[in-house]
C-alpha positions as CSV (number, residue, x, y, z in Angstrom):
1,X,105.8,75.6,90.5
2,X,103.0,73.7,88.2
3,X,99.4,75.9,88.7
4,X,97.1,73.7,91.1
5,X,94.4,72.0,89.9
6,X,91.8,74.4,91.3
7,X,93.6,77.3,89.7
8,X,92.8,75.3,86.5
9,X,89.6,74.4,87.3
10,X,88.6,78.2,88.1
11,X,90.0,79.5,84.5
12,X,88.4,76.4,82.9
13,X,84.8,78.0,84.0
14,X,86.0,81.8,82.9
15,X,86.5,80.2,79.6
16,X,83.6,78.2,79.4
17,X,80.6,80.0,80.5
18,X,82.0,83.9,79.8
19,X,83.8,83.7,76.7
20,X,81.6,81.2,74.9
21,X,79.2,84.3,75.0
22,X,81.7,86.1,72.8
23,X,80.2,86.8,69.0
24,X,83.5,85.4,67.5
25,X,82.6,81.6,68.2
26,X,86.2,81.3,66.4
27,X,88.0,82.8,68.6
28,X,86.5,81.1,71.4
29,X,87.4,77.9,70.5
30,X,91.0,78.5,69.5
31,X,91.2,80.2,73.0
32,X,89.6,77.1,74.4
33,X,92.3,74.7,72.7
34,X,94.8,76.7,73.9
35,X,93.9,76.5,77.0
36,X,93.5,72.7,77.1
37,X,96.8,72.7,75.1
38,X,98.8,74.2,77.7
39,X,96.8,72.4,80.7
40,X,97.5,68.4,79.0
41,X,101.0,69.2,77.6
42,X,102.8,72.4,78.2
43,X,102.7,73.1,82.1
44,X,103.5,68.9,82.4
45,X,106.9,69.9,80.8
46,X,107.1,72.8,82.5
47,X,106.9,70.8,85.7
48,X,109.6,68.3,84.2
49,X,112.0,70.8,83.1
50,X,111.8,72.1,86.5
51,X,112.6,68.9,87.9
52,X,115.4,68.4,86.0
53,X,117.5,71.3,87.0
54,X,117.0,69.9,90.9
55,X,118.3,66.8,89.7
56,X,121.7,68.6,87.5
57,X,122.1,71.5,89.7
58,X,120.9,70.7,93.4
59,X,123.5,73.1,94.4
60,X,121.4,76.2,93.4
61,X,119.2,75.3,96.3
62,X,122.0,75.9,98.5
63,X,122.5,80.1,97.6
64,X,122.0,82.5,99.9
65,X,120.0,85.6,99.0
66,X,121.7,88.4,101.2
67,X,120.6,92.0,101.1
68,X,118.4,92.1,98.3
69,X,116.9,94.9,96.7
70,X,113.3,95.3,95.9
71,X,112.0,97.9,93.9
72,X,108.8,98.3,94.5
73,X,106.1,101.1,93.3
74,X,102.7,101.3,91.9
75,X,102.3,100.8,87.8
76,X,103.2,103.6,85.6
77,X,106.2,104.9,88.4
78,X,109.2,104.2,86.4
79,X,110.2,101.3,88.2
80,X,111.1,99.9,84.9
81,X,113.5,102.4,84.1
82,X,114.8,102.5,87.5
83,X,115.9,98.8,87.9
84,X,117.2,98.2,84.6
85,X,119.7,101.2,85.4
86,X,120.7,99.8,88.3
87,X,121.2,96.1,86.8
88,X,123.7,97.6,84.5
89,X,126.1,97.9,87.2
90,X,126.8,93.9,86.8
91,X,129.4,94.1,89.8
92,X,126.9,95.4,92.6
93,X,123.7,94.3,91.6
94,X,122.6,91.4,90.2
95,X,118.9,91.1,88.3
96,X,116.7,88.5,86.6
97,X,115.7,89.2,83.1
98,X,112.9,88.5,81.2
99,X,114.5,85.6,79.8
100,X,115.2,84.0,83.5
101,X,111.9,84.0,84.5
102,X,109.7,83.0,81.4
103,X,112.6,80.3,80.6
104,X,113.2,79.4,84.4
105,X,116.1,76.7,83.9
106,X,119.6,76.8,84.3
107,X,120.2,73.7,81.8
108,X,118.4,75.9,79.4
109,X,120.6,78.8,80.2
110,X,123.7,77.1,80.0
111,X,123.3,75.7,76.6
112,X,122.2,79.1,75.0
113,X,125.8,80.4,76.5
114,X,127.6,77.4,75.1
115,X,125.9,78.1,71.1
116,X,126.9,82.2,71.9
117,X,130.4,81.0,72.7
118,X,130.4,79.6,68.9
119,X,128.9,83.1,67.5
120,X,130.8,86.0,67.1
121,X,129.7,89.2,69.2
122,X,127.8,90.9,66.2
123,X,125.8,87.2,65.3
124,X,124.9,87.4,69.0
125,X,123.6,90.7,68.9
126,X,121.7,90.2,65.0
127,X,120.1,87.0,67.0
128,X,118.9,88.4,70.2
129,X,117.4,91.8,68.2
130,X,115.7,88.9,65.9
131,X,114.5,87.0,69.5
132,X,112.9,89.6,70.9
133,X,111.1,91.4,67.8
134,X,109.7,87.8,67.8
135,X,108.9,87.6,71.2
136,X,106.9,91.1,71.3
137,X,105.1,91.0,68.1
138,X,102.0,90.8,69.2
139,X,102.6,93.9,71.5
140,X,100.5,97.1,69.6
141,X,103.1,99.9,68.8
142,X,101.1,102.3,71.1
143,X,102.0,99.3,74.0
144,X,105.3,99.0,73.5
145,X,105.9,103.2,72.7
146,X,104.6,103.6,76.8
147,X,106.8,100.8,78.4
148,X,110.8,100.3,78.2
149,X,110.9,96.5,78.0
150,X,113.2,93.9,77.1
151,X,113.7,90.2,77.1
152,X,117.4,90.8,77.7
153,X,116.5,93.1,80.6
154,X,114.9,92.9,84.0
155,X,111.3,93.8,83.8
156,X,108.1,93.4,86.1
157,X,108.3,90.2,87.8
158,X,105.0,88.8,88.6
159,X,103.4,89.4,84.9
160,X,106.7,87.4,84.1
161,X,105.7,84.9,86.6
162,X,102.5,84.9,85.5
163,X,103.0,84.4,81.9
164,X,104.4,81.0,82.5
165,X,100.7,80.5,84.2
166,X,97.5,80.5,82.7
167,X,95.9,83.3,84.2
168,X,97.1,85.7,81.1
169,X,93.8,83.8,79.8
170,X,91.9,86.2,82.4
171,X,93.1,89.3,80.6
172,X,90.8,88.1,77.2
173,X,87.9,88.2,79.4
174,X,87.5,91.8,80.2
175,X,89.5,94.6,81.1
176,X,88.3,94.8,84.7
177,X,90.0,91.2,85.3
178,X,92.8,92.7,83.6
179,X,93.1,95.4,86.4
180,X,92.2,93.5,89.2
181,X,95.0,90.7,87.8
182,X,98.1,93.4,87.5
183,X,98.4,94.3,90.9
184,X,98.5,90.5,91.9
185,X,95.6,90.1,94.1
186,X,95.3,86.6,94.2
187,X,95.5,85.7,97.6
188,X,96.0,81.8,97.3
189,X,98.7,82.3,94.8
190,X,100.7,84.0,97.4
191,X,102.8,81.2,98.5
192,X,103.8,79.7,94.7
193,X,105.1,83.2,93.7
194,X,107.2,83.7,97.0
195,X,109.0,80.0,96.5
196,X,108.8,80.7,92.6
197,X,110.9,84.5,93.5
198,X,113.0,83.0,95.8
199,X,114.3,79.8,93.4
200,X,115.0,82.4,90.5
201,X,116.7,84.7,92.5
202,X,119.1,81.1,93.1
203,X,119.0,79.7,89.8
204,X,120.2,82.9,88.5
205,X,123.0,83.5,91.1
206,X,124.2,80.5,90.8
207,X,124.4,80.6,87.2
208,X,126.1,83.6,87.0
209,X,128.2,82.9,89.6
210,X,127.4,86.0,91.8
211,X,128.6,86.0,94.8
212,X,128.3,88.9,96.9
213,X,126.3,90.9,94.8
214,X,122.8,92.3,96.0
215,X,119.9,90.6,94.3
216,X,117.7,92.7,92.5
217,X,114.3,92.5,91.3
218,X,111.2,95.0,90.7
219,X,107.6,94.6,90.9
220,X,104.3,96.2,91.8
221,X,103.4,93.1,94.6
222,X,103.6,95.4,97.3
223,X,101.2,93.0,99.3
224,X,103.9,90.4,99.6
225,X,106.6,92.8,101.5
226,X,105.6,92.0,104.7
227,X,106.5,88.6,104.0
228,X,109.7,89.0,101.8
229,X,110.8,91.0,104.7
230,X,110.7,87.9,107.1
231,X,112.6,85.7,104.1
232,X,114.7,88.4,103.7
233,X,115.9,90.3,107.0
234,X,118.7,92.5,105.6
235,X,116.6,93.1,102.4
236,X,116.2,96.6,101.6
237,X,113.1,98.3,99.4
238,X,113.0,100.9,97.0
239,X,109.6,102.8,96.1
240,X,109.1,105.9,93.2
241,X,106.5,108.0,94.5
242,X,104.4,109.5,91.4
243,X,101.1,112.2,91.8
244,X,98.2,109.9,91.6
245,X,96.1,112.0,89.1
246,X,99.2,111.8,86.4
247,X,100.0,107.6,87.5
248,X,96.1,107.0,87.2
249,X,96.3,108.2,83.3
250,X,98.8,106.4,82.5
251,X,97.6,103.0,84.1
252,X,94.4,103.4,82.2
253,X,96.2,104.7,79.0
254,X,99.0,101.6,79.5
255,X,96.3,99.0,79.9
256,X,94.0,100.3,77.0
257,X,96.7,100.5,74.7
258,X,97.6,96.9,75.5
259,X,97.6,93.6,73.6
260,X,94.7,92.1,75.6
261,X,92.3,94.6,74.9
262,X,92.8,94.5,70.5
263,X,92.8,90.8,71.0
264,X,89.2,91.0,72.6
265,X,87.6,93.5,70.8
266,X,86.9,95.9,74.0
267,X,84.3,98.6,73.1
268,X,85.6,102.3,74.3
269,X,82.3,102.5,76.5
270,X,84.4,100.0,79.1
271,X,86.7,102.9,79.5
272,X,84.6,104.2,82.5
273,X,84.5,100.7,84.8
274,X,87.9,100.1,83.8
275,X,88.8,103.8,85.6
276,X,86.5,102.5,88.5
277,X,88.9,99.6,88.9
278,X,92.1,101.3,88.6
279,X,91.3,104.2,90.7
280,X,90.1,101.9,93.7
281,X,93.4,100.3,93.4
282,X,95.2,103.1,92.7
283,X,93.8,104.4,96.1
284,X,94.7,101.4,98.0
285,X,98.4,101.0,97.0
286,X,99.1,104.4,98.1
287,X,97.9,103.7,101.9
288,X,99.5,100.7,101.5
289,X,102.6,102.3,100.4
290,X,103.1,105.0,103.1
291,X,102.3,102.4,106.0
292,X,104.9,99.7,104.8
293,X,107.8,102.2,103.5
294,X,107.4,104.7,106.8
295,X,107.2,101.6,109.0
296,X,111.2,100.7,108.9
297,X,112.8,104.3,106.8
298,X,116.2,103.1,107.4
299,X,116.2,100.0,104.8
300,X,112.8,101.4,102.8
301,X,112.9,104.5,100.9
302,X,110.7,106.5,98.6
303,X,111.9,108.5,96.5
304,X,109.9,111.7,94.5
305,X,109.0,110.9,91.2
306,X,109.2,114.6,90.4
307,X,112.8,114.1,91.0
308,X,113.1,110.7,89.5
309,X,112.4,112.4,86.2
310,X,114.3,115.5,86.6
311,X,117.9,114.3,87.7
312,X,117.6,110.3,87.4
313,X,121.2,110.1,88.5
314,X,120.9,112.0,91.3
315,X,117.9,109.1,92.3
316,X,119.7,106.1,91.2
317,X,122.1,107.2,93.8
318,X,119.8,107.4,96.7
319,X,119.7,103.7,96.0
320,X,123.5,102.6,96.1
321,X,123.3,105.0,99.6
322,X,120.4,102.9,101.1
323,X,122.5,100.0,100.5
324,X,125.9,101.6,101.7
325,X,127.8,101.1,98.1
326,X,130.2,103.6,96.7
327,X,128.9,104.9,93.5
328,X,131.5,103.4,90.7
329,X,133.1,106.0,88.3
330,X,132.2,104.0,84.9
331,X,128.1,104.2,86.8
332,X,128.4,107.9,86.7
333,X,129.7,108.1,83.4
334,X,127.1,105.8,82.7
335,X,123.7,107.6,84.7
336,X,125.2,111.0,82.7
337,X,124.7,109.5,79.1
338,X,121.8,107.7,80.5
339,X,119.9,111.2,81.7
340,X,120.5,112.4,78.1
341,X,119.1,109.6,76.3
342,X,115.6,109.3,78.5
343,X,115.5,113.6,77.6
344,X,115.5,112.4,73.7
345,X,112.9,109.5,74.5
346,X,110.3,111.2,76.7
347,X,110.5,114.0,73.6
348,X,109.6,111.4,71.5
349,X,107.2,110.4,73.8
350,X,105.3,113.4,73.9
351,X,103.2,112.9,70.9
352,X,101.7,109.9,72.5
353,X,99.5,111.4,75.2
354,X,95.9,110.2,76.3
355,X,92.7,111.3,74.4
356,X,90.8,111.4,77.2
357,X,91.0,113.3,80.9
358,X,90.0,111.8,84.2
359,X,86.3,113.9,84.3
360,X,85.3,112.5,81.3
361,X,86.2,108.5,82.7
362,X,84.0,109.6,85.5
363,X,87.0,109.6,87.8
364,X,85.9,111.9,91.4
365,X,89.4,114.1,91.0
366,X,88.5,115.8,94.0
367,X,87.7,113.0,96.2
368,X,90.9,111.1,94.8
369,X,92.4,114.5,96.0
370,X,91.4,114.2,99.2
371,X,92.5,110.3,99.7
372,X,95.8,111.0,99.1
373,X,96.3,114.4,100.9
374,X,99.5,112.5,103.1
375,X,100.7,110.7,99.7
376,X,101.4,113.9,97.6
377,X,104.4,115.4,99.3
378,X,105.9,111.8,99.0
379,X,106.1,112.5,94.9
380,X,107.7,116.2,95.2
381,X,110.9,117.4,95.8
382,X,112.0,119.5,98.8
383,X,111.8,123.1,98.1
384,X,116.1,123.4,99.0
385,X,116.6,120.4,96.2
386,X,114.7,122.2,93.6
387,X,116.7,125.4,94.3
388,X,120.1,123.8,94.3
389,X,118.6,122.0,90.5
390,X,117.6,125.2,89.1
391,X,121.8,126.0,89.7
């Protein structure tokens, strides 16, 4: 699970001969050190700790993953939302969070539940509000107003996977690297994250002690399916379709708003190539998207983000359907309070729009139009479900 040495070797020249040509000569050398601090001494424990839970627990190697869920949709879809709904239900589904996979150890796990079992339930809760306001400081309020996260909750996997790497370095180069990395292009990385998916998924089974409980996890590595389908047979998959002119905003809005681009200094006259790159992608995720989920309907659905936002219960359910579980009374009660809640939030929300439209990034609207003629009635309702919500 340790980065190879020619995954090193490539972020070594990024840092070298790009950011050296940064103005700030400070900040390029403490960005150097930590780089060379985390190649000599942090990913060496890393690899150690790793070790050790294969030498104290060998028998999470031994877990079967069946019928796993994947939830997997473009950025800026609500997949977010949508799987840390579904985690709540601790007796169906079964989800890493954050926590699992930046801290990927059971031995680590289990002595942070033996120091809760000393704390009463209120210490516990003072403590982990105190973890994770530490853990997402350096997130820009604007950042963390546009995306539901939590360390205590499932979130996207591969940024988690990838934070344990170095290429979050590539994301203080420039903001096209940034958008090329958060799809998770990287071809020869492919095989680490499958093995790295498939050991969490065990570690945190058999940690928990799940048995019988679907494995969950979201993501936007749509390019791996293919192959999580062959390591999972009886997995199913779980998309939120969203209008692409509406999702393409939001990516670029999400990504400018982030931590990366304060932390580099990015000039607003980037905003146009950084459009460039997210619309290309944007573009190529939604072919993707309709050939892989209308390949095998009867474990793949995809479900209208325009009702995904207007009855969220009613879509969770679509979900425990796919999967042929009974929806529990104490979820309903649960998806009912939840609907109410998200009304307050995205009201909240609304004060926090863009400043800029698609014309003026230079985005063709009417060719992006036409590339995803097939894909818009994916993100609509029926006209006979909208009647029967306007009852």
């Amino acid at each position: 699970m340790v980065p190879s040495l020619s995954s090193h070797a490539n972020m070594f020249y990024l840092l070298l001969f790009k950011l050296c040509k940064e103005r700030d000569y400070l900040t390029y050398k403490i960005r150097l050190f930590l780089y060379f601090l985390q190649l000599m001494f942090l990913q060496p424990a890393f690899g150690c700790l790793w070790f050790l839970d294969d030498v104290l627990f060998p028998g999470y190697r031994s877990v079967k993953i069946e019928k796993p869920v994947f939830i997997i949709g473009d950025a800026r879809t609500g997949t977010t939302q949508y799987v840390q709904i579904l985690a709540r239900d601790s007796k169906n589904f079964c989800a890493p969070i954050t926590l699992n996979a930046t801290l990927p150890t059971i031995h680590a796990w289990k002595v942070g539940t033996f120091i809760k079992s000393f704390l009463s339930p209120a210490m516990v809760k003072r403590g982990e509000a105190l973890a994770e306001a530490i853990y997402f400081s350096y997130l820009p309020r604007e950042f963390q107003l546009r995306h539901e996260g939590g360390m205590w909750e499932p979130d996207t996997f591969e940024v988690q996977y990838n934070s344990l790497r170095i290429e979050f370095f590539t994301q203080l180069v420039d903001m096209k690297r940034t958008a090329h990395n958060w799809w998770f292009p990287q071809d020869e990385q492919r095989a680490d994250f499958l093995r790295f998916l498939d050991a969490i998924w065990k570690k945190v089974a058999y940690h928990r002690g799940a048995p019988g409980q679907h494995m969950l996890i979201k993501g936007h590595f749509l390019k791996e399916c293919p192959e999580l389908q062959e390591m999972y047979p009886d997995a199913y998959f779980v998309a939120l379709a969203r209008e692409p002119e509406p999702r393409l905003v939001s990516q670029i809005t999400f990504l400018w708003n982030g931590p990366w681009a304060g932390m580099a200094g990015v000039p607003r006259t980037v905003l146009k190539d950084l459009a460039e790159v997210c619309t290309e992608h944007l573009c190529e995720y939604s072919d993707s998207e309709m050939a892989f989920f209308d390949a095998k309907p009867e474990t793949r659905i995809s479900i209208p983000f325009e009702g995904y936002v207007r009855e969220i219960d009613e879509s969770v359910k679509k979900t425990y359907r796919l999967c042929g579980i009974p929806v529990p009374p104490e979820v309903e009660t649960a998806l009912a309070k939840h609907v109410e809640e998200h009304r307050v939030w995205k009201k909240a929300r609304a004060q926090h729009d863009p400043d800029f439209t698609l014309e003026e990034l230079g985005v063709d609207t009417a060719e992006l139009s036409r590339r995803h003629e097939k894909y818009y009635p994916r993100c609509v309702l029926a006209k006979a479900s909208k009647s029967k919500l306007k009852k």
